[in-house]
N, C-alpha and C positions, 0 to 999 in steps of 0.2 A: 483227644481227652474227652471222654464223655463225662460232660453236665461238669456244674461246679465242685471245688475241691470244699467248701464253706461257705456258705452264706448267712452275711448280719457278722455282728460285734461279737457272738461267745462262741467258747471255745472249750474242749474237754479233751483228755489223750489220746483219744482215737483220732481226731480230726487233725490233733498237732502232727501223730506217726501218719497220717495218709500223706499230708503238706510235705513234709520232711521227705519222703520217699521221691514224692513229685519233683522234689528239690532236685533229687540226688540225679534223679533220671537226667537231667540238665546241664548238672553242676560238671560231671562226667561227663554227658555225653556230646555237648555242646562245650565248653567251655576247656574240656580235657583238665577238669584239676584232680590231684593227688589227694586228700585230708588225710587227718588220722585218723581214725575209728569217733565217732562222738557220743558226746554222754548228754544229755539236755538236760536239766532241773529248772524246775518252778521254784523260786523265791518270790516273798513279800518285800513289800517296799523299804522295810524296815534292814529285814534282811542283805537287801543290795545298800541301804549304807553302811549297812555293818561292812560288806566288801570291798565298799569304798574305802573306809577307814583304815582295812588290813591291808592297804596297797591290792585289793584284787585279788587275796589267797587265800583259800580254804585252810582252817584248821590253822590259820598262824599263829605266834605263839602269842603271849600277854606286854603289851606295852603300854605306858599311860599316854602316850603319844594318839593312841590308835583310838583311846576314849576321846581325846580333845575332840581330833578331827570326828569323830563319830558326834560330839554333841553339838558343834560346828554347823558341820553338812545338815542334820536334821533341823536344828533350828531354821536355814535358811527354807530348807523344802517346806516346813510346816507354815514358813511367814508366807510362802508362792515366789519368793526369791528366786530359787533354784528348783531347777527341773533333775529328775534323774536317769541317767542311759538308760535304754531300752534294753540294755545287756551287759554283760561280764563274759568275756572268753577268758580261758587259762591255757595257756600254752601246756598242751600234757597232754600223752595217750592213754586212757584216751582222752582229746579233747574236750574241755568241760565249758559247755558255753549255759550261763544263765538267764531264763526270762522269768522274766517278772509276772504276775498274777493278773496283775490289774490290766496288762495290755490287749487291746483287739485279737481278733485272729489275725485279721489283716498286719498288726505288728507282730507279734509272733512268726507268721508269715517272711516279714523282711527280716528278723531281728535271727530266723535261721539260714536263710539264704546269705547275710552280711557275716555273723560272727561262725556259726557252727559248718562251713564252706569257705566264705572268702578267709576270714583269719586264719583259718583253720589252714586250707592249706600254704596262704605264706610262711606262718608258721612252720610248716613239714619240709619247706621243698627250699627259704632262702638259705644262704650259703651262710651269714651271720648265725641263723640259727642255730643251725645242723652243726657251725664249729664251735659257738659257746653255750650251748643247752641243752641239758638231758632231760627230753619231753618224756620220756619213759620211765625216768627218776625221783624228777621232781616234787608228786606228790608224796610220795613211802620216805622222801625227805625233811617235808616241810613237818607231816607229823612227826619223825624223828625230834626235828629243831622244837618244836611244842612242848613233845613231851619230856625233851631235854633241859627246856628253860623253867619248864615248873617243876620239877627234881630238884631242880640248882634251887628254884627260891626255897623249896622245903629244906635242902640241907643247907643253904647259907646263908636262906631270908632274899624275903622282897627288895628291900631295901638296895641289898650289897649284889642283886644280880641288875635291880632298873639302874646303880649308877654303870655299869658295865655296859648295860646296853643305849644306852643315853649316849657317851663316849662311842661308841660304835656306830651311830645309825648318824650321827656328826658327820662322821668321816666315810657313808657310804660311795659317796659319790669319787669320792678319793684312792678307793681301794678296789679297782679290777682292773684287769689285765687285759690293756689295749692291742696285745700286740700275741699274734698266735703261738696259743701254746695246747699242748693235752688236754681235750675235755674232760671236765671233770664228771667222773660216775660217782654218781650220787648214790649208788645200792652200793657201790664199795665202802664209801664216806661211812653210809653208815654201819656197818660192818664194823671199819676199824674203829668206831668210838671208841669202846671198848679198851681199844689198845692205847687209844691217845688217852685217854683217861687216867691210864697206871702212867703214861709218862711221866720219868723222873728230870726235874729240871737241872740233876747234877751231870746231865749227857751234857759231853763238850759244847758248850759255846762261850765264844770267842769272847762276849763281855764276862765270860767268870773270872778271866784271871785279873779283872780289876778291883775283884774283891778282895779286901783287907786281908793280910793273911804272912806267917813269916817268910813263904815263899816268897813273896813275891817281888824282893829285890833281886832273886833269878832268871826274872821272865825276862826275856827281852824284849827292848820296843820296837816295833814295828815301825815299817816308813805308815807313809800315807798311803799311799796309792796300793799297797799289800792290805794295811788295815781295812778299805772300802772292798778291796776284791775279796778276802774273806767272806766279809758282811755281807758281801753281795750288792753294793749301791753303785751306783745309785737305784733307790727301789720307787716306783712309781704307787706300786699299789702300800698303801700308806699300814692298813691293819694284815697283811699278807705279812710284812715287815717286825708288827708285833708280835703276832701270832708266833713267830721265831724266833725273833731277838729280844723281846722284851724281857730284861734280867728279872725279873720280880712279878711279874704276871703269875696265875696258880694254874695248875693243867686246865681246871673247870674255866676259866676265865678263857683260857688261848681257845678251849671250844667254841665258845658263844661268841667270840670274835671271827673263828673259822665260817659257823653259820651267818653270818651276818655277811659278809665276805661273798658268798656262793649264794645268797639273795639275790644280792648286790650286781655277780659277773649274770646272775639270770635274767635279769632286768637290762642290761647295759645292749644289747643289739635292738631290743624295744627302740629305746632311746635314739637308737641310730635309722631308724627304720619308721617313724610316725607315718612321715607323708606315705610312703609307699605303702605300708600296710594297711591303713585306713584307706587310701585310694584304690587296693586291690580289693578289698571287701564292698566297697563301696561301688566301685564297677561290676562287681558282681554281684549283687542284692539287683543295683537296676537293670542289666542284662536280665537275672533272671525272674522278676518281677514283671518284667516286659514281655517276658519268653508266656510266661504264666496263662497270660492277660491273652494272647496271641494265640495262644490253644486253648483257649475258651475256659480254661481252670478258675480264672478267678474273676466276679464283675467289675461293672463300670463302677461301682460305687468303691468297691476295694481298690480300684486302681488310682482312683481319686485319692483317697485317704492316703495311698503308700507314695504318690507325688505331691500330694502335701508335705510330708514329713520329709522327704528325700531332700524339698527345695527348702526345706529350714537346715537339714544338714548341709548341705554345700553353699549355702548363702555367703555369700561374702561382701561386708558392708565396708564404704569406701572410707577411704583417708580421712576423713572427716567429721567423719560419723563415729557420734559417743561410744558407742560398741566395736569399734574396730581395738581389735590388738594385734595386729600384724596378720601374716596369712594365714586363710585360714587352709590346716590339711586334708581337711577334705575336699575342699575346691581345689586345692593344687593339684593335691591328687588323682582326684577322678577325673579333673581336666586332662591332665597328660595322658590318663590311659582311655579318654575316649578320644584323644590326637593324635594317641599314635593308633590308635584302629583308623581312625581319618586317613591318614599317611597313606596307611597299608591298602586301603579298600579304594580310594577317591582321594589320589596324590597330587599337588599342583607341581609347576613345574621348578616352582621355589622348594618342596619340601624335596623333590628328586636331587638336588641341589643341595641341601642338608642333609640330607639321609639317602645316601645313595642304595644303601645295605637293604634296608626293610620298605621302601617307597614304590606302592604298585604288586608289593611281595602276593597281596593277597590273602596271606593267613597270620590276619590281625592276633588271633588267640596266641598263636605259637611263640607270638614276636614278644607276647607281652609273659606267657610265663615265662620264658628267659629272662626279662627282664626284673620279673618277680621274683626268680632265682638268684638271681648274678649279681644284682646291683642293690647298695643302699642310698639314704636320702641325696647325700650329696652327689655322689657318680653320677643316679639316675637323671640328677636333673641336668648335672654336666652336657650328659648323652643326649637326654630327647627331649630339651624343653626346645621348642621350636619358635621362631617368629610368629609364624600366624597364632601363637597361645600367649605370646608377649605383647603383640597389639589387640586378642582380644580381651585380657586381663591389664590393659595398662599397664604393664609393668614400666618404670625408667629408674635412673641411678641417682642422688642427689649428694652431693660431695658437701658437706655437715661438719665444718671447722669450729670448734669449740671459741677459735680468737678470731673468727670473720665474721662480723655482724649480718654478712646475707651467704643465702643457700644459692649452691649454684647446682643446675643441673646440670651431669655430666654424660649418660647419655642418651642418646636419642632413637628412634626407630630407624637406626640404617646398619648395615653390616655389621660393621666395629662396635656399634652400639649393641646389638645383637648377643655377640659373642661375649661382649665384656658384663653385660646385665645377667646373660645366664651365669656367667662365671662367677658374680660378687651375690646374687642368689645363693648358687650352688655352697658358697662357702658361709653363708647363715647356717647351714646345715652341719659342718663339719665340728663333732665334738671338740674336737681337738684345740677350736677357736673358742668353742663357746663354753669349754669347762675351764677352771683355773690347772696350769701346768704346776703342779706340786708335787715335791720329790725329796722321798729321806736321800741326805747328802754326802750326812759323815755322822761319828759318835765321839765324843773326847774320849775315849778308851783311856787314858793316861793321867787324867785329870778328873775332874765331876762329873762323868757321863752323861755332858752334856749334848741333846739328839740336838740335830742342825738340818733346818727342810731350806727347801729352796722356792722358789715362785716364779718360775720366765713369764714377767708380763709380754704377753701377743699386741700386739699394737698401744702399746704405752698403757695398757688397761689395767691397774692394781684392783688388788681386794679393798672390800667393804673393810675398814677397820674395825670396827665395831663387833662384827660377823668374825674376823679373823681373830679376831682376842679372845673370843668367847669358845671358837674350836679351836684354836693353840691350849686353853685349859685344857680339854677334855683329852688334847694328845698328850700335855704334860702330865694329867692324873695317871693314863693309860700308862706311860714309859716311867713314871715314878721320878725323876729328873729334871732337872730345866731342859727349855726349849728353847730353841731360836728359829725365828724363819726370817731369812731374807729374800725381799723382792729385788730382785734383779730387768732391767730394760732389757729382750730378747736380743736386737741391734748388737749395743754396743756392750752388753754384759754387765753394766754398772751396779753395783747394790745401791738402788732407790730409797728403800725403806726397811724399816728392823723391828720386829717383834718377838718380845721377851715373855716365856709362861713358867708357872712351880707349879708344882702340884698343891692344889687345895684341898685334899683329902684324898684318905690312904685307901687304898682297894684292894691291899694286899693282906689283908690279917683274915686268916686260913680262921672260917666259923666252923668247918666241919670239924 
């Protein structure tokens, strides 16, 4: 490389397209990664917490939720409370990563080697992605869902579209689909608006025939178990459910609950994916910051500043320290993916030993984007969190009885201890433990259609009461009906606890 890529603190777009190119030479040729095509935008400070506030999306639509958080996050930045990313990727082709104005070249520098390459290509190439996200979509969507939601408040009012969407962003967490089905195309989605829009709510569904009517000492009842299989329940995804069955919802209403929905399943492999994709970007920013630096592209002073910042992202302060809140993902992260290039390049005879497959392989890169492809948080640490990154992260187990007055450690740096601390690791990771199991159950179809959810507590863990009264309203406003959810012990089955909701106000009177 002859002479420097920049030199000093400013920056202008010529200098950011030379860096970026430098990049790519690298990111490809070294590294062998895929990306999508990228878009780069300069924002101002103000501007990245406005991104902050919209969960991270361009063009999203209006929520007073997204003001709070927006006057929230700036008060703290403006008190020096709060610091703000050096960036905003958007999973989308093409790839849209944000820097900020105010940043160095030198951060510019890392903030396109980490987001606009490393995200960029976990994003393209993991297997969660690729089965629940339409990078291609996404954007000609979300403004779809904008210009969709400010239509709705013009023809129905502010008002009667934020209590709909209030009730809905309640229950995001609740509503996608854990378990593989058809990606959804978001250029079709929005296509059939249109059609979904003239939907008449007199198309057969199964709660119509519980309305009042002289037929309806003809119908027949149903068993149980015919009634649920109709319905389709049990149903996990909770506004999926609505969006269908809901007798009294208005077509405009089952939309905005559709959008919310496919927010919701776009965000949910994120969720499953921190550690790995922050440790992939983050292995690759310092790879290629290093590479830079090594071909004389960038100085001693740049390389300073970009291992300042790098050693405040992966810091991880200990047990006891006021700032600890558990691991941090970017140290877990990047530890494993510069341990297993250790494994592969300079194997001891203990990791030959654990990893007979990739130990000594040599081609540390290859190993790690398969594993960037294949695996999410919890597998991956299943697979490769290795002893020698257990004893150098301290990790151990502590057995934490709510009715034994002392902790015991259970266990320790030897084999069994080993195997058993990756494994109770690995499953801090697993949604599956860490979200509440909540499931439409059944409907009284015969009686007050009344909706009935379920809750398998996972290790005797119930809900926040408080929290669960407060989203039991917003499902009861949603379904128009009482609610019931019972918590059930996962074990032995038992219903635990009982929670009753009405609707507190009507969402159903058609303004248009």
């Amino acid at each position: 490389m002859a002479g420097y890529l920049y030199e000093g603190a400013e920056w202008d777009f010529e200098t950011v397209a030379r860096v970026h190119d430098a990049i790519e030479v690298i990111a490809r040729g070294d590294l062998g990664l895929e990306p999508w095509p990228r878009q780069i935008e300069v924002i101002t400070a103000e501007q990245m917490l406005d991104a902050y506030a919209a969960i991270g999306m361009p063009q999203m639509y209006k929520h007073w939720s997204f003001g709070k958080h927006f006057l929230r996050d700036e008060t703290l930045y403006r008190a020096g409370r709060r610091g703000l990313a050096y960036e905003i990727v958007i999973n989308a082709s093409p790839c849209i990563a944000y820097i900020m104005e105010e940043n160095t070249m030198t951060m510019q520098t890392l903030v396109i080697a980490h987001a606009a390459f490393g995200h960029n290509h976990f994003f393209r190439n993991n297997q969660l992605f690729r089965q629940w996200t339409d990078a291609e979509g996404i954007l000609g969507y979300i403004a779809f869902a904008k210009a969709y939601v400010a239509d709705c408040e013009e023809r129905y009012g502010q008002a009667a579209v934020e209590r709909v969407l209030d009730a809905a962003h309640a229950l995001m967490d609740h509503s996608v689909h854990r378990t593989p089905r058809r990606r959804t195309d978001l250029v079709l989605e929005r296509r059939r608006e249109q059609e979904r829009r003239a939907y008449q709510e007199s198309i057969y569904n199964d709660l119509w025939r519980t309305i009042p009517g002289k037929d309806k000492q003809h119908v027949p009842q149903r068993s149980a178990d015919e009634r649920r299989r109709l319905l389709g329940l049990p149903e996990e995804n909770i506004l999926y459910f609505f969006e269908k069955r809901a007798p009294r919802l208005l077509s405009w209403q089952r939309e905005v609950l559709r959008i919310v929905r496919h927010i919701a399943q776009y965000f949910y492999p994120q969720k499953q994916t921190k550690v790995m994709n922050e440790g992939c970007a983050t292995f690759c920013h310092y790879y290629i910051m290093n590479r830079l630096y090594e071909q004389g592209g960038i100085t001693d002073g740049a390389l300073l500043e970009f291992l300042q910042s790098h050693t405040s992202v992966v810091y991880q302060p200990d047990f006891d320290d006021p700032r600890y809140s558990g691991l941090n993902p970017y140290t877990l992260g990047f530890s494993m993916m510069q341990d297993i290039r250790r494994i592969c390049e300079e194997p001891t005879e203990e990791d030959r030993a654990w990893f007979p497959a990739i130990a000594g392989c040599g081609d540390a890169f290859a190993v790690l984007r398969s594993a960037w492809s294949d695996y999410r948080d919890e597998s991956f640490i299943l697979q490769f969190l290795s002893p020698h990154l257990i004893r150098r992260l301290r990790l151990f187990a502590i057995r934490d009885d709510a009715q034994d007055p002392y902790l015991q450690v259970r266990l320790i740096h030897n084999e069994r201890g080993y195997r058993d601390i990756r494994r109770l690791l690995a499953r801090q990771y697993d949604l599956a433990r860490l979200e509440p199991d909540i499931q439409v159950a059944d409907v009284d179809l015969d009686g007050d259609r009344t909706l009935s959810l379920v809750h398998t507590a996972t290790d005797g863990v119930l809900l926040d009461s408080g929290e669960a009264r407060s989203v039991l309203t917003h499902i009861a406003n949603l379904w128009g009906y009482a609610v019931v959810l019972r918590e059930r012990d996962s074990g032995s089955g038992v219903t635990v606890r009982e929670f009753t909701a009405r609707p507190t106000i009507n969402l159903f009177e058609d303004n248009g």
